[in-house]
C-alpha positions in Angstrom: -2.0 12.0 11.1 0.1 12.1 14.3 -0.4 11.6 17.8 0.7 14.1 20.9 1.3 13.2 24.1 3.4 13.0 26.8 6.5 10.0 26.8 8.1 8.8 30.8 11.4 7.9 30.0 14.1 6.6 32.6 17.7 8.4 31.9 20.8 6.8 31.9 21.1 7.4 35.8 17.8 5.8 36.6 15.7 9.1 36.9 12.5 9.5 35.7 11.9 12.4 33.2 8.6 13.3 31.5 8.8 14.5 28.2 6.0 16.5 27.1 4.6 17.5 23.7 6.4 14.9 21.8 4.7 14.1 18.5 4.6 10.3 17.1 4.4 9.6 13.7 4.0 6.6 11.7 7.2 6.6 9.2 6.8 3.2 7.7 5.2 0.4 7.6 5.7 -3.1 6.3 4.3 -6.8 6.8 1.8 -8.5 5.9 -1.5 -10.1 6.2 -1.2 -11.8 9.5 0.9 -8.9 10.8 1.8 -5.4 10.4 5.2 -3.4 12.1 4.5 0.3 12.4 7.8 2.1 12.2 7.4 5.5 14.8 9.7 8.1 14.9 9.0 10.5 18.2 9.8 14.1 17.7 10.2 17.0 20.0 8.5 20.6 19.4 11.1 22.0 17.1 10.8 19.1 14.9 13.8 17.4 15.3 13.7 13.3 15.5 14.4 12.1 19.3 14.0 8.6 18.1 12.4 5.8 16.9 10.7 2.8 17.9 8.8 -0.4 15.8 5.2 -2.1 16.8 3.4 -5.1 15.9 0.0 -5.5 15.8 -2.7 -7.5 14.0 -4.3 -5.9 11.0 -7.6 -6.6 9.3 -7.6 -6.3 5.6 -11.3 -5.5 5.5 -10.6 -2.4 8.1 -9.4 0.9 7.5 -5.9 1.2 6.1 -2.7 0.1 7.7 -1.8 2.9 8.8 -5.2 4.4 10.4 -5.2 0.8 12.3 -1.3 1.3 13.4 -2.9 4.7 14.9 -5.9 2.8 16.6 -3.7 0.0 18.1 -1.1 2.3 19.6 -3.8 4.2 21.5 -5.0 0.7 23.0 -1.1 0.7 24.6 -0.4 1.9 28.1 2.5 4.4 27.1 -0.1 6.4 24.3 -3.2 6.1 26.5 -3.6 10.1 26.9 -2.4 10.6 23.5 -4.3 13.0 21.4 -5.0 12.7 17.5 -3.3 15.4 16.0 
């Protein structure tokens, strides 16, 4: 599972750059259960890693796994709203 979408970064200089077709993937995961850390990594179309980024959301251990809930909670954040399941 992955998600696609489109990432708004500001460079270095202050301007705003959209980065489109970057893929997100949930590389790790740890915690425990009170509280989960999805480990991302964000890559561009030719696979290569642009970078990566941790999240912590709440998990229920009666839900779907970990990492199907990491998916679900990203999608509820602004940055992954028009993300696609991929």
């Amino acid at each position: 599972m992955a998600l696609k979408t489109t990432i708004k970064i500001d460079t270095e200089y202050g301007v705003p750059v959209e980065l489109e077709g970057i893929l997100v993937k949930v590389t790790g995961i740890s915690g425990d259960k009170n509280k989960m850390v999805a480990h991302l990594s964000f890559f561009d179309e030719k696979g290569g890693v642009l970078w990566t980024k941790a999240y912590s959301f709440k998990v229920s251990l009666s839900g779907d796994n970990f990492i199907a809930q990491a998916y679900e909670y990203l999608k509820t954040l602004p940055e992954f709203a028009d993300a696609i399941d991929c």
